[in-house]
C-alpha positions in Angstrom: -24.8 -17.6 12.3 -23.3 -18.7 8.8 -19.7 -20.1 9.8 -17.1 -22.0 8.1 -14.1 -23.5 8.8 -11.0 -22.8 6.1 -7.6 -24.0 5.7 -6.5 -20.6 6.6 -8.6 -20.1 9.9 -11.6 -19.1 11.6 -12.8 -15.8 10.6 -12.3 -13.4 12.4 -14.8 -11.3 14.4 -14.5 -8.5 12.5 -15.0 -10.6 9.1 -18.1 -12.3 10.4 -19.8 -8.8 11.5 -19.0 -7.5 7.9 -20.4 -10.9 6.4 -23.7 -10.9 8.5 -24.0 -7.5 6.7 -22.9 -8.1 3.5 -25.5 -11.2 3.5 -28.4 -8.9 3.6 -27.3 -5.7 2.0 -25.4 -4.7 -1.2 -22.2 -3.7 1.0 -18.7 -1.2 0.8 -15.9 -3.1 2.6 -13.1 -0.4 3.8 -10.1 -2.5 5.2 -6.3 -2.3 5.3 -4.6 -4.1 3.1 -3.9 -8.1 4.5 -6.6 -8.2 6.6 -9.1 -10.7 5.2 -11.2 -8.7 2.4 -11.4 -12.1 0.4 -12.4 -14.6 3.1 -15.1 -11.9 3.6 -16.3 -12.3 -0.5 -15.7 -16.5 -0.1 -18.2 -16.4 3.0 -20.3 -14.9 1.0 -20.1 -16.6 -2.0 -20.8 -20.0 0.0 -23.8 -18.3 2.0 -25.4 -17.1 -1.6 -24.9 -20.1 -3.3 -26.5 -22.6 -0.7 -29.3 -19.6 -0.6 -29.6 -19.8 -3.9 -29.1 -23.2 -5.5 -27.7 -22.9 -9.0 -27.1 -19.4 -9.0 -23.4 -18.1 -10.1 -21.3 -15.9 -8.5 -18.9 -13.7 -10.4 -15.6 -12.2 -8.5 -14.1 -9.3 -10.8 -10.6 -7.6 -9.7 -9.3 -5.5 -12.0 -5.5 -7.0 -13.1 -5.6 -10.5 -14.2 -2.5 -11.7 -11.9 -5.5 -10.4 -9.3 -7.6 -12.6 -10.4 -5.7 -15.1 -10.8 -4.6 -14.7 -7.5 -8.4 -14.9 -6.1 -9.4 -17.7 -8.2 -6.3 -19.9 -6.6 -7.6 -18.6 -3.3 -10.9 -20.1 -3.9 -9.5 -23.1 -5.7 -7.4 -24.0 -2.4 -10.2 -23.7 0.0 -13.6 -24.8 -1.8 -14.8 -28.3 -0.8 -13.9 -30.7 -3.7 -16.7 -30.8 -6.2 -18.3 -27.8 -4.6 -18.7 -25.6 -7.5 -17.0 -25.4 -11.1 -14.7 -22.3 -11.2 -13.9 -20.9 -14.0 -11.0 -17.8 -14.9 -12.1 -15.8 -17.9 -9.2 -14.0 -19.3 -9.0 -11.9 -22.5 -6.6 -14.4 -24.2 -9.2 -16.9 -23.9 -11.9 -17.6 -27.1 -15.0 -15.5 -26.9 -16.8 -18.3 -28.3 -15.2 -20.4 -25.8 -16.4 -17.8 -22.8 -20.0 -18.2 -24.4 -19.6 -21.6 -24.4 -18.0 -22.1 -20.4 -20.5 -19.1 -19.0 -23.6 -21.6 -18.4 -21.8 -24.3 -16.8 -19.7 -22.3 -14.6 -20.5 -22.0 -11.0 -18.1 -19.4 -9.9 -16.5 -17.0 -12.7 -13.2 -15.0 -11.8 -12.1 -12.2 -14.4 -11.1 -8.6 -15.2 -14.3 -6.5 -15.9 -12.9 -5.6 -19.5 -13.2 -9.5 -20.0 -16.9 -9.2 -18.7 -18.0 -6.2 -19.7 -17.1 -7.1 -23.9 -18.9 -10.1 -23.8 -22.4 -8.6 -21.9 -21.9 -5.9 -24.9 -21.5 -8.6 -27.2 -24.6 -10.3 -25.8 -22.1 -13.6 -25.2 -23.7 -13.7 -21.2 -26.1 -12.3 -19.5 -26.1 -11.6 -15.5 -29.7 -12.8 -14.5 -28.7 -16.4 -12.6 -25.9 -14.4 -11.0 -26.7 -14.1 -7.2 -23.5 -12.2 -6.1 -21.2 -9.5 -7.5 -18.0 -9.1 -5.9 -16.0 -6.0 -7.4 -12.0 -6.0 -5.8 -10.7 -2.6 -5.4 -13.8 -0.7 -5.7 -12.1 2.6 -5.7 -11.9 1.6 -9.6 -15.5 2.0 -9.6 -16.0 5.5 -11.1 -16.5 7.5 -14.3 -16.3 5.1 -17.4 -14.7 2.5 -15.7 -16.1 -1.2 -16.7 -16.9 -1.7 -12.4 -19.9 0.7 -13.4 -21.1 -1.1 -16.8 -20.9 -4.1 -15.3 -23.0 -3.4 -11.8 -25.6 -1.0 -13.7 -26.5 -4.3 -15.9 -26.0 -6.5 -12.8 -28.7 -4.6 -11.2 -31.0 -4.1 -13.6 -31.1 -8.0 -14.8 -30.2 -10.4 -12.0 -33.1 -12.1 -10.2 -31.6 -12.2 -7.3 -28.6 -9.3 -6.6 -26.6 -8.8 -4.2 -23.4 -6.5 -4.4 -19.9 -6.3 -2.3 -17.3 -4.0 -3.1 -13.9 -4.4 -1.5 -10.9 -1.8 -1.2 -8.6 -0.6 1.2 -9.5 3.1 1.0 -12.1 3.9 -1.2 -10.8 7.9 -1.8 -11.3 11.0 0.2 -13.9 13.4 -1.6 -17.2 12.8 -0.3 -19.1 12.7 -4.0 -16.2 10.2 -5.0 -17.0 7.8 -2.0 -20.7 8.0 -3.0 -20.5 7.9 -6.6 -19.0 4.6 -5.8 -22.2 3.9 -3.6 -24.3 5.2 -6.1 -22.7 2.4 -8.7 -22.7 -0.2 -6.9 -26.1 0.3 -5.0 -24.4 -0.1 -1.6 -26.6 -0.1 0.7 -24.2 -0.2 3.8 -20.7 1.1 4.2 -18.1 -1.7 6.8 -14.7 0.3 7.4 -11.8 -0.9 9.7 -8.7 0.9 9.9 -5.3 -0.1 12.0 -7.3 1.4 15.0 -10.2 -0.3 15.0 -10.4 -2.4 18.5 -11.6 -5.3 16.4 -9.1 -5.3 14.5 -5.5 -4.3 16.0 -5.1 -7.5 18.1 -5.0 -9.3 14.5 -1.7 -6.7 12.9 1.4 -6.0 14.5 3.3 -3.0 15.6 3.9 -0.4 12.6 6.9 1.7 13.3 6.4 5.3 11.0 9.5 7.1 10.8 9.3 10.4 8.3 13.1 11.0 7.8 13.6 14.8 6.4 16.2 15.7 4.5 18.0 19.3 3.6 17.4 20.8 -0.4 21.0 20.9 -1.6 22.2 24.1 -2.2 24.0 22.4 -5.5 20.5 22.1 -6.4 19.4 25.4 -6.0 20.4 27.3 -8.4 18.6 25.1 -11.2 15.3 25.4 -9.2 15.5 29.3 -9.0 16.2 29.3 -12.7 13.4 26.7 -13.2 11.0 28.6 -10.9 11.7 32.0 -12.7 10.3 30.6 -15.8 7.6 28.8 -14.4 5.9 32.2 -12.9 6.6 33.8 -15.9 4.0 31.2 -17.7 1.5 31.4 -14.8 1.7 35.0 -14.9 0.5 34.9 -18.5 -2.1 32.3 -18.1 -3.4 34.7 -15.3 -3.5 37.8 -17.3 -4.9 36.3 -19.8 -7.8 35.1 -17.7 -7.4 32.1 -18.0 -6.1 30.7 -14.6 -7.5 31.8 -11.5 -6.6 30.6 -8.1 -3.3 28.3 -7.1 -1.4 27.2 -9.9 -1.1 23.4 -8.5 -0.1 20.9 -11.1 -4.3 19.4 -10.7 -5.5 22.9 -11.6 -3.2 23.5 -14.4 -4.5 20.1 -15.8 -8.1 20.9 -16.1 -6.9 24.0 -17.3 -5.4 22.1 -20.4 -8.2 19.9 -20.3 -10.6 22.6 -20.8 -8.9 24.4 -23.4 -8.1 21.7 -25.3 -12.3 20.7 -25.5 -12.6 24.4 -26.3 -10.1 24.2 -29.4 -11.3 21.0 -30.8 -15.0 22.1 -30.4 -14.2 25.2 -32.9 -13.5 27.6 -30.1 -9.8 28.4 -31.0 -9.5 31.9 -31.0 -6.0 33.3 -30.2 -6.3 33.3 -26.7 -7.7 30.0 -26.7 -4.7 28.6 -29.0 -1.8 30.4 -26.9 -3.5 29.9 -23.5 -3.3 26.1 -24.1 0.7 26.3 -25.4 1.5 28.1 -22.2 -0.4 25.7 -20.0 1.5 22.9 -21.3 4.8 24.7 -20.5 3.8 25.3 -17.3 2.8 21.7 -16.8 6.1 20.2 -18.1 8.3 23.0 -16.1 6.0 22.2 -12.4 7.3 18.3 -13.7 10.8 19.6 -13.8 10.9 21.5 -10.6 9.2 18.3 -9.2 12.0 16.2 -10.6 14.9 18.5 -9.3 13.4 18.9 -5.8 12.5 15.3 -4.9 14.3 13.0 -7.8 17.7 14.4 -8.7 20.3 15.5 -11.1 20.0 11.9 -13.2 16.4 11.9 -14.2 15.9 15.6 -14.1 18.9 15.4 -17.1 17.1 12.7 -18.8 13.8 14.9 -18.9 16.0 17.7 -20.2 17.2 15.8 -23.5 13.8 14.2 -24.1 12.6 18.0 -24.5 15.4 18.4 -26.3 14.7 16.2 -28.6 11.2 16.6 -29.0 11.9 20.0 -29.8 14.5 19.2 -32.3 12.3 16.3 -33.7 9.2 19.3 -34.0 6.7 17.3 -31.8 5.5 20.1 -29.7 5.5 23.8 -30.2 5.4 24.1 -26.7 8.5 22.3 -26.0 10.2 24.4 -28.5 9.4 27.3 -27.0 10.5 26.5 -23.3 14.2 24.9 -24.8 14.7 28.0 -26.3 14.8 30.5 -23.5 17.4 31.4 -21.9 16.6 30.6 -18.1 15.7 27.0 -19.4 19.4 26.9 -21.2 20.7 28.0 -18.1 19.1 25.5 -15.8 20.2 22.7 -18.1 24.1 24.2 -18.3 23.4 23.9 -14.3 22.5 20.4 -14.5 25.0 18.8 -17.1 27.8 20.5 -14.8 26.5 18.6 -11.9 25.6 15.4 -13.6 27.8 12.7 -12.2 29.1 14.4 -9.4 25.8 14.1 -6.9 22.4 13.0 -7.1 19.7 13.9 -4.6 20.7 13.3 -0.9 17.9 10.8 -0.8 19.9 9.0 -2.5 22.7 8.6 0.2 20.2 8.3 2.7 18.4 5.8 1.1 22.0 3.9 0.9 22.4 4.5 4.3 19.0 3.1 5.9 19.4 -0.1 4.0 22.7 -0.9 5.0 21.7 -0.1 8.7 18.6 -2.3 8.1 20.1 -5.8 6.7 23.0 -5.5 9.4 20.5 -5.5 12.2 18.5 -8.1 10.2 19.9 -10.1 7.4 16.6 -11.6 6.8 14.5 -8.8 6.2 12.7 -8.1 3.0 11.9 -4.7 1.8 10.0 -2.6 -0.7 11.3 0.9 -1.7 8.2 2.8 -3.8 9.2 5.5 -5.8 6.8 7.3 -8.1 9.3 7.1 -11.5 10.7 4.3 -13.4 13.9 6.1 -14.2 14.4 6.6 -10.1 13.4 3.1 -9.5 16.1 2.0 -11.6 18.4 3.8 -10.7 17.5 2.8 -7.0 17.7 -0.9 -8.0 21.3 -0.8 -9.2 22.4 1.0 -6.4 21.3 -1.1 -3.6 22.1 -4.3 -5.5 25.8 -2.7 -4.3 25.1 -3.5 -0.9 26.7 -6.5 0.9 23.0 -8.9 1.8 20.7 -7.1 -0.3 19.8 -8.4 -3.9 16.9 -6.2 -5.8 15.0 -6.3 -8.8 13.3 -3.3 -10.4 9.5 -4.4 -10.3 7.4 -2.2 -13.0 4.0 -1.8 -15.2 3.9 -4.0 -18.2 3.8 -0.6 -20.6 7.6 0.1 -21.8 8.5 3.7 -21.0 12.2 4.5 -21.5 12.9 0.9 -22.9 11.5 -0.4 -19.2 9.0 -2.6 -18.9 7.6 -6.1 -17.6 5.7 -8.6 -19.2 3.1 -10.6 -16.6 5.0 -13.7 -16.7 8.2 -11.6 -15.8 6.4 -9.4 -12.6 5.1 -13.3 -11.6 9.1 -14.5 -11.5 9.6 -11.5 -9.9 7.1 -12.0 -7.0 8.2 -15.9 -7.2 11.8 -15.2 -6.3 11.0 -12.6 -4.2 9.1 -15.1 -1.7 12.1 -17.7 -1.6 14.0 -15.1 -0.8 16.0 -15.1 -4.3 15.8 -10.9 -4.0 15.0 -9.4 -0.9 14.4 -6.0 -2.3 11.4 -5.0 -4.8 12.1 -1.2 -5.9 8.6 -0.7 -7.1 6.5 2.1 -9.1 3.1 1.7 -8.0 2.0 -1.9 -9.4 3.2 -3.1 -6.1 0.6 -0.9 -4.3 -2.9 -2.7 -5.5 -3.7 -6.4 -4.7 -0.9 -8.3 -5.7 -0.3 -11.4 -3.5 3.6 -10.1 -2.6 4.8 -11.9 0.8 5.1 -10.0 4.7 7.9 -7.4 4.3 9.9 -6.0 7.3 10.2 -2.5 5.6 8.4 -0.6 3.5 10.4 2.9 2.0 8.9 5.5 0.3 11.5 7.7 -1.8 8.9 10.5 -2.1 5.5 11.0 -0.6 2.4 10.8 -2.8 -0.6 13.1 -2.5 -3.4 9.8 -3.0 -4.3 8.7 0.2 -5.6 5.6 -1.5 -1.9 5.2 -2.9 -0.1 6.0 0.8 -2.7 3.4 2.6 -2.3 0.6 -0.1 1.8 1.0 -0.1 1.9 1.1 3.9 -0.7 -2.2 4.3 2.5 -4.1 2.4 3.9 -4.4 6.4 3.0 -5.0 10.1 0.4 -7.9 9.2 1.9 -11.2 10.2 5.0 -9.4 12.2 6.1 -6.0 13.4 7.3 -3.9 10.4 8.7 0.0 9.6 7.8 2.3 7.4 9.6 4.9 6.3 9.4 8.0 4.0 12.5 10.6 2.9 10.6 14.4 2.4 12.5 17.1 1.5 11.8 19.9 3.5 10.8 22.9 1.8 9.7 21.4 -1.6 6.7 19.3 -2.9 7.8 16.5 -1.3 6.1 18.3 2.3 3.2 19.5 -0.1 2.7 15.3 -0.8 2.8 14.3 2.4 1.0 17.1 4.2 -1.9 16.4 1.2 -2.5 12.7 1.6 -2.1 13.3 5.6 -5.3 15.4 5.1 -7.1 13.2 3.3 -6.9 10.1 4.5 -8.4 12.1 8.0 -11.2 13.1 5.5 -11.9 10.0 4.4 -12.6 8.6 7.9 -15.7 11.2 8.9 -16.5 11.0 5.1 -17.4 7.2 5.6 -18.9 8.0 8.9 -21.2 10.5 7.3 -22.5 8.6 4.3 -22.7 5.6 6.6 -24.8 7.4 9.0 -27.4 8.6 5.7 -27.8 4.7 4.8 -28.6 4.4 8.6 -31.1 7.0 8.9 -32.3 6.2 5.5 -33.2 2.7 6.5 -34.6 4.2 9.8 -37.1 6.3 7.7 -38.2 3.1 5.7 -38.5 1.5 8.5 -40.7 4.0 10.4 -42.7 3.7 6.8 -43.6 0.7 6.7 -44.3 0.1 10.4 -47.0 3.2 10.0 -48.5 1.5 6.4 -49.3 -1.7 8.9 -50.4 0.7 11.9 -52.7 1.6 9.2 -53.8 -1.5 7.5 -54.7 -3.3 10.6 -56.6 0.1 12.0 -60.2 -1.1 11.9 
């Protein structure tokens, strides 16, 4: 058995049964977040490159402080002189990509990066001996992942393919469309459970923490709700909707229509179908904002319609600001504004002030799915005696908020010397990023991706015992979220187990093949 010895340790058991795979078949890696996904892809890329002398190996992940984060990784615990690593980055010179791609051992880079310059005809794939694609649940629809292994596949001399993630979705067609791209050939999942691997995490407290819908707060949702049935009504008798009116229905509602219009379709129905859906869309965001966010950004949403309406941007807007349950609601909400926010919000107060007394040293991470909230979460617990806490956000600026790379990497910098001991994060802190052990992870709302809920919970319980805890509100979406990404991470267990057990007796029919074609051949 291949072994080697890093500065980080021995691998693990676990790691070496999912290496001896990945050595002989294009392989899915499913494992929780900190447990070892790249020493797995670094055995590998040793294994492939002694195998195959001169051969390159190109590890793609799809942020570039991800990659840069792998390529470091490597870097540290390569032998000197071992291979020449190279990062390809977009900032960098095509011509000088063209130029690096032959003498390069080892490439790191984002697939856009990759996936430009095989368009371009800059590099080809045929010396590359292994693939590694990081967070592999990327690899669907029109995504570069795809591109880039279809051409992998079709050119290399000598392929071989691992995809890593920590949950790779829940539908069973999603899960093997990903095969499909990637040509996986066996499936390796580990959960918290798995015997092989709980020795190696600690003890992960889950507290779900519910919390009474204000009665302040009802009124504006009745309001809000009244209209909101009066739109799905319509769309219904207008047969155009049929079945539950969730927010993912009414998308590929809009979806369709709008291909409808644009393809010359636009009758009247067509046309008016697809205004109403998009009131209803922006009202479900509304009642979703005043049942799990609060007064604040459900009164910032209200003047951006506003103002869109005024401005003439959407016909749609204009025709939900000017109805008079929508006036009423937003009458409702300025008289409230400054008086309370969502009882999350107290709560949330209250658990981290109970937290950093019992442990002064503990570092946290509070998700929430807006910026606007995360913001406003951020100022408030920087109130607290012991806790300091920067908002940590995408690079795109919504609402004037936004963070360059250099600024999430100061971020992430003084969050490990202990500088802030509180990220309040939108969901950049769920995927990859290198962020240090934190004692407590805090979800402000539940989120209906299992992908999403497993990546946020693997930030804790690795090194040490950690918590995790999530505020629902009972009787609103927030118990429709959690309930949701409860069910399908469940799914996505058996959904594994059955496409792992097709690959199984797929390779058992092969198998039985070819020993019955030499049965045959040596038959005299």
């Amino acid at each position: 058995m291949f072994k080697i010895v890093t500065m980080e340790a021995v691998p693990r058991d676990y790691q070496e049964k999912i290496f001896e795979t990945a050595k002989d078949f294009n392989t899915l890696v499913v494992l929780p977040t900190g447990t070892g996904k790249t020493l797995i892809a670094f055995l590998l890329t040793k294994q492939r490159i002694e195998s195959f002398p001169g051969s390159k190996i190109l590890f793609l992940a799809p942020t570039k402080p991800l990659v840069e984060q792998h390529f470091d990784y490597f870097k540290e615990h390569l032998p000197e002189l071992y291979a020449e690593i190279q990062m390809f980055t977009g900032k960098m010179n095509a011509a000088k990509r063209k130029k690096m791609w032959p003498k390069a051992d080892i490439i790191f880079s984002t697939p856009q990066c990759i996936a430009n310059d095989l368009k371009k005809r800059r590099i080809d794939l045929s010396e590359v001996s292994l693939l590694v694609e990081d967070e592999a649940h990327r690899c669907t629809k029109n995504y570069d992942y795809v591109y880039i292994a279809k051409e992998y596949i079709k050119t290399s001399k000598n392929p071989r393919i691992i995809g890593m993630t920590a949950s790779p979705g829940s539908d069973h067609q999603s899960i093997k469309n990903i095969c499909d791209s990637l040509g996986i050939e066996k499936i390796e999942s580990r959960d918290r459970e798995s015997p092989d691997v709980q020795p190696h995490l600690q003890e992960l407290k889950v507290e779900m923490i519910e919390i009474d819908f204000p009665p302040e707060l009802q009124t504006i949702r009745t309001l809000l709700n009244e209209l909101y049935e009066q739109k799905i009504q319509e769309l219904k008798n207008r047969r155009l909707l049929y079945g539950p009116s969730s927010k993912k229905n009414l998308l590929m509602l809009q979806f369709k229509l709008g291909r409808m219009a644009s393809a010359g379709n636009a009758h009247f129905n067509t046309l008016k179908g697809l205004s109403i859906c998009a009131q209803a869309i922006k009202l479900s965001h509304a009642l979703e904002l005043v049942e799990t966010q609060g007064i604040t950004p459900l009164k910032k949403y209200f003047q951006n319609l506003f103002e869109q309406a005024n401005n003439n941007q959407s016909n749609a807007v204009k025709q939900i600001v000017k109805n008079p349950l929508f006036g009423k609601a937003y009458t409702e909400t300025i008289n409230l504004g400054g008086k309370m926010e969502h009882p999350k919000f107290a709560k949330l107060r209250e658990i981290m002030q109970s937290e950093i007394l019992s442990n002064p040293k503990s570092r946290f991470i509070i998700f929430s799915h807006y910026r606007n909230m995360a913001s406003l979460i951020s100022n408030e617990i920087n109130k607290i005696t012991g806790l300091k806490a920067s908002l940590f956000v995408g690079q795109l600026k919504k609402d004037n908020i936004g963070l360059s790379q250099k600024e999430q990497r100061q971020i992430i910098e003084n969050f490990k010397n202990g500088e802030i001991n509180v990220l309040t994060s939108t969901s950049i802190g769920e995927e990859g990023l290198d962020l240090p052990e934190v004692n407590v992870v805090i979800f402000y709302e539940p989120i209906p991706s299992a992908i999403r809920k497993i990546q946020r919970a693997g930030r804790t319980a690795r090194l040490k015992p950690g918590k995790l805890i999530t505020l629902m509100t009972k009787g609103t979406r927030d118990e429709t979220y959690h309930w949701a990404a409860h069910s399908k991470e469940k799914k996505m267990k058996k959904v594994i187990k059955d496409i792992q057990n097709d690959f199984d007796n797929a390779e058992k029919k092969q198998k039985s093949l070819r020993d019955f074609n030499i049965r045959q051949s040596i038959v005299p």
